[in-house]
N, C-alpha and C positions, 0 to 999 in steps of 0.2 A: 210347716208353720214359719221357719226363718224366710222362704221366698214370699210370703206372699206379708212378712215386715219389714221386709226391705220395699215389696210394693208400694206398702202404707206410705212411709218415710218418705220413697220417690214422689207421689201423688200431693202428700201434704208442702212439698218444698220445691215443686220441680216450677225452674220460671218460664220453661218451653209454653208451658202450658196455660200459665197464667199473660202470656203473649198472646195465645190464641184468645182468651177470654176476652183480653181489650181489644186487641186490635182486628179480630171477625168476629166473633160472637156481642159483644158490644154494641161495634159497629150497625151490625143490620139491625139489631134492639129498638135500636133509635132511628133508623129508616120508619121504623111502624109509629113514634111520634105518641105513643100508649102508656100514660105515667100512671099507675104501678100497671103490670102486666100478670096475664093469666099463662102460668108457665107450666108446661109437662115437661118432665126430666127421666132418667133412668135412674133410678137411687145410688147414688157415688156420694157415701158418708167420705173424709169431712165433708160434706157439702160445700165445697168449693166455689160451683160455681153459685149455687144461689146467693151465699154468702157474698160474693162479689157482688151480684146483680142489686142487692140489698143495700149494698156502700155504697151503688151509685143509686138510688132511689128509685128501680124497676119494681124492685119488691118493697111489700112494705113489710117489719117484723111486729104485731099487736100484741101482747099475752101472750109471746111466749111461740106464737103461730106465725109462718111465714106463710100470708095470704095469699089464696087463689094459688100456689105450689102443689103438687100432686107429684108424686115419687110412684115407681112401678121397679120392683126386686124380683128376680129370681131366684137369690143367693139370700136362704136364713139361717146359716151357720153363723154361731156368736149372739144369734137372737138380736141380729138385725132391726129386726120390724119392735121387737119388744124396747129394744135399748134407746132405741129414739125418740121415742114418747115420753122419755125421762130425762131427755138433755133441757138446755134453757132456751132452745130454738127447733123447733118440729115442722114438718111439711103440713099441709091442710089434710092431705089423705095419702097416706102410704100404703098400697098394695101390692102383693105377693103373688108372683106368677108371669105367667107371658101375655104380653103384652094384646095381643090378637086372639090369644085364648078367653081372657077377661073382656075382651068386648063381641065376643061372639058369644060365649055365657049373657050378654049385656046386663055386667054388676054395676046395679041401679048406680048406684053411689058411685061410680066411676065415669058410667054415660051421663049422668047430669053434670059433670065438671067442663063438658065440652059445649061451646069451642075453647080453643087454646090460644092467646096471641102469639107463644113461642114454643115449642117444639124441641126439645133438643135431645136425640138419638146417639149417646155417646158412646156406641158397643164397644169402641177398643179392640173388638175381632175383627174377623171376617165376615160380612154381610154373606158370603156364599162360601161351601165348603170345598175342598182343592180335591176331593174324591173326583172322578167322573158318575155323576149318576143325576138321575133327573127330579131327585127331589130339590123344593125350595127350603131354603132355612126361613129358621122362624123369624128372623128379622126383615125379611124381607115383606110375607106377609103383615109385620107391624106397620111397615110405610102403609099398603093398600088400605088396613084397616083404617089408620089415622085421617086419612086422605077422605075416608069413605064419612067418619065420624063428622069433622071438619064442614065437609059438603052440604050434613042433613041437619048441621046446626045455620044453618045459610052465613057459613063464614066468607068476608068477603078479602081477607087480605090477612097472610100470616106469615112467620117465620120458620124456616125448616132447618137444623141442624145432624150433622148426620157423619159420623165417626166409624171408619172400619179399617182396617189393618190391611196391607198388600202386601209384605213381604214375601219372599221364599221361606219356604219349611226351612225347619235347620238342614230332614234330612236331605237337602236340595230339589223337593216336589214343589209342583206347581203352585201358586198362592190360589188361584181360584180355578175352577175345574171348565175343562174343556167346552163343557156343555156352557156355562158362564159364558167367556168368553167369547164362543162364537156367539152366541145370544146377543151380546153387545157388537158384534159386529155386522150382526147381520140388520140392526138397529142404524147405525152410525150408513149403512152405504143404502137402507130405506130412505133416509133423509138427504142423502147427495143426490139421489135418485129425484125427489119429489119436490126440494126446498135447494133455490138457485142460490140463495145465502150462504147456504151450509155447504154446498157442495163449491163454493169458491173459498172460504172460509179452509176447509179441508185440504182443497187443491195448494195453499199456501202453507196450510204446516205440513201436508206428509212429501210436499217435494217430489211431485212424480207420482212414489210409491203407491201400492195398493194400501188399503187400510190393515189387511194381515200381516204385510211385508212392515208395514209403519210399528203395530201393533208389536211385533217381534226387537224393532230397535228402540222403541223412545214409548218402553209400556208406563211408566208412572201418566204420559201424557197421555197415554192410549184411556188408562183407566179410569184419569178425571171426566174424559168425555164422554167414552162410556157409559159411566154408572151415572151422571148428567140425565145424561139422552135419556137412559131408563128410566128417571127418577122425572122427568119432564112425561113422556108418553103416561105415566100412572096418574100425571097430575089431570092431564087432559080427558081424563075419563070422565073426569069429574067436572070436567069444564075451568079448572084450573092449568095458570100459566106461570113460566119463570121474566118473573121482573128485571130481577139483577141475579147474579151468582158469584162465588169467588171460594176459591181454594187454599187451604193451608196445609204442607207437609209436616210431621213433625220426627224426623229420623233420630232412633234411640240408638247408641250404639254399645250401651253398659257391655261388659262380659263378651267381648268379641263377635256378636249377635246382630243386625244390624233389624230393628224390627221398625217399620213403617208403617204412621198413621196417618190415615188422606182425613181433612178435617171439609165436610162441604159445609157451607151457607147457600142457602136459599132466601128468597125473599118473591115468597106464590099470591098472586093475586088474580081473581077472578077474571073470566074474559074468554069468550067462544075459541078454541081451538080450530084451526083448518081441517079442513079433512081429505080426505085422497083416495082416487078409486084403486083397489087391487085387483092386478092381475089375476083372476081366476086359475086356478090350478086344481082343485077340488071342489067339488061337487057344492059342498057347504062355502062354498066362497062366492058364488057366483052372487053379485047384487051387492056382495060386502064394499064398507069402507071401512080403516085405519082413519085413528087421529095422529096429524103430525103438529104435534105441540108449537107452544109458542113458548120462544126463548131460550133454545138449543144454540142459538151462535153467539149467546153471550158469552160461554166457556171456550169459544173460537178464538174472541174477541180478545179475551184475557189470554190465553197463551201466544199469541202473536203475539202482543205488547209485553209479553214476558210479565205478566201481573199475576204469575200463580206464586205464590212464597213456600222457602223450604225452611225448615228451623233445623239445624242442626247441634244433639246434644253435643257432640266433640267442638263442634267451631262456634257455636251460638251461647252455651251456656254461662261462660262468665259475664258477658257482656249483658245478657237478658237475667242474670243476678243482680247485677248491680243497677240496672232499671226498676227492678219488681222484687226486690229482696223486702223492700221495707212494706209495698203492698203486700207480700205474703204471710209477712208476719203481724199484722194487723188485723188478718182472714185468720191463721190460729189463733189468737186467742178467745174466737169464739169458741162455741161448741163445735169437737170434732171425733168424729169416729171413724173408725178403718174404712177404708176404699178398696174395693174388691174389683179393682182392674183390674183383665186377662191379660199377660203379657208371655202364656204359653207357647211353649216352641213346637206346640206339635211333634 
């Protein structure tokens, strides 16, 4: 119980994080131009960010209700789901479970909340597990599913937020599992193959190198574009494209541990995806096409001009105190309750 009140305390005061709220999550808010907005969240009591969104007029708070909010928990230790319903500011609907699970049961009361105009996926894990093995994790299915909900409400224009961890294990294993990995890579050199953008885009950051050879020296950059690329081909299914993107680091370094959060923004809006013939190699291939998404080389675009941001808790923390110390304390004195971020070392 002491680790995870020291969690608490970090969450409710940490200004890394209250930087990402302004200056990327924020930000793309207001690209959509939607005053109050219809938000899905992961349930992170205090409620941080809603309560932020709320100070600047994205939310509205009515009786007590922070309108059109929807919260999704997996974590009911402390009686979560009960204790919230009795603070002086509540979500519209709080549900318990996984995320892709509850919409494949499709809980009425949860598929009529959709569409969403914001989105925000803040796992604090690992979107993929560092075992080698060819299962998906459950977060990963929650992007498809939301993607899939999104579509069949004919949404035409949304926000995507999307939070996982890259670090190394403590015991020095891999952060994401081989099978991951080469999966994005075999993604990223699909697209130099098909898309002259991407493959000049490419040619300029990896310097020569092959994309494994690159992927091995300069992986934080390997992984923004990576899980990008993936997160653009799921959008394309759907007939959905990446408008804008932009990345935020946020390296914790408490307790000699150095644990790293990739923070994406999206900004998906409607619009035919290209398509492209493959190479036949199996039987079930012949006749097939792949979609190669649109708006893969905006994460190009951004790391060449150096516009990916790292927050660092050693070197950024006092400076981003003294910025957002007085915002953060204006967000407690609302209603708040524990935050049950993963900050396990495996």
């Amino acid at each position: 119980m002491k680790n995870m009140d020291n969690i608490i305390d970090l969450m409710k005061k940490c200004p890394l994080k209250q930087d990402i709220r302004e200056r990327l999550w924020e930000v793309y808010i207001r690209k959509l131009g939607i005053k109050p907005m219809k938000y899905l969240t992961l349930y992170c009591p205090p409620l941080m960010d809603v309560k932020h969104f709320c100070s600047k007029g994205h939310i509205n708070l009515e009786k007590g209700v922070y309108e059109g909010v929807v919260g999704i928990t997996n974590v009911p230790q402390k009686g979560y789901p009960d204790t919230i319903s009795e603070g002086v500011g509540r979500l519209e609907l709080l549900k318990e479970g996984v995320l892709h699970n509850l919409l494949e049961k499709r809980e009425k009361d949860l598929i009529e909340k959709f569409p969403f105009d914001v989105i925000n996926l803040d796992y604090c894990n690992h979107i993929y597990g560092s075992h080698n093995n060819q299962y998906i994790s459950s977060n990963l299915p929650d992007i498809v599913a939301i993607i899939k909900q999104q579509d069949r409400k004919k949404c035409e224009q949304f926000v995507l937020f999307i939070t996982t961890r890259t670090d190394k294990s403590r015991s020095g294993g891999i952060d994401f599992s081989d099978d991951f990995k080469k999966g994005l890579l075999e993604r990223i050199k699909l697209n130099i193959h098909q898309n002259i953008d991407f493959k000049k885009g490419c040619s300029q950051i990896f310097g020569g190198k092959s994309p494994f050879d690159y992927a091995k020296e300069n992986f934080n950059t390997f992984i923004s574009i990576g899980i990008i690329k993936l997160f653009s081909m799921c959008l394309a299914k759907k007939n959905y494209g990446i408008k804008d993107c932009d990345v935020f680091w946020l390296i914790r370094t408490k307790g000699g541990i150095v644990r790293k959060f990739l923070h994406i923004a999206l900004l998906v809006s409607r619009g035919k995806p290209q398509k492209c013939s493959v190479e036949a190699k199996y039987l079930s291939q012949i006749g097939a096409a792949k979609y190669i998404e649109r708006g893969a080389t905006i994460i190009l675009d951004k790391v060449i001009n150096h516009n990916i941001i790292f927050l660092s808790e050693e070197k950024d923390r006092g400076r981003l105190q003294k910025k957002h110390g007085e915002q953060i304390k204006s967000l407690k004195k609302n209603f708040e309750l524990p935050i049950p971020e993963s900050i396990s070392n495996e």
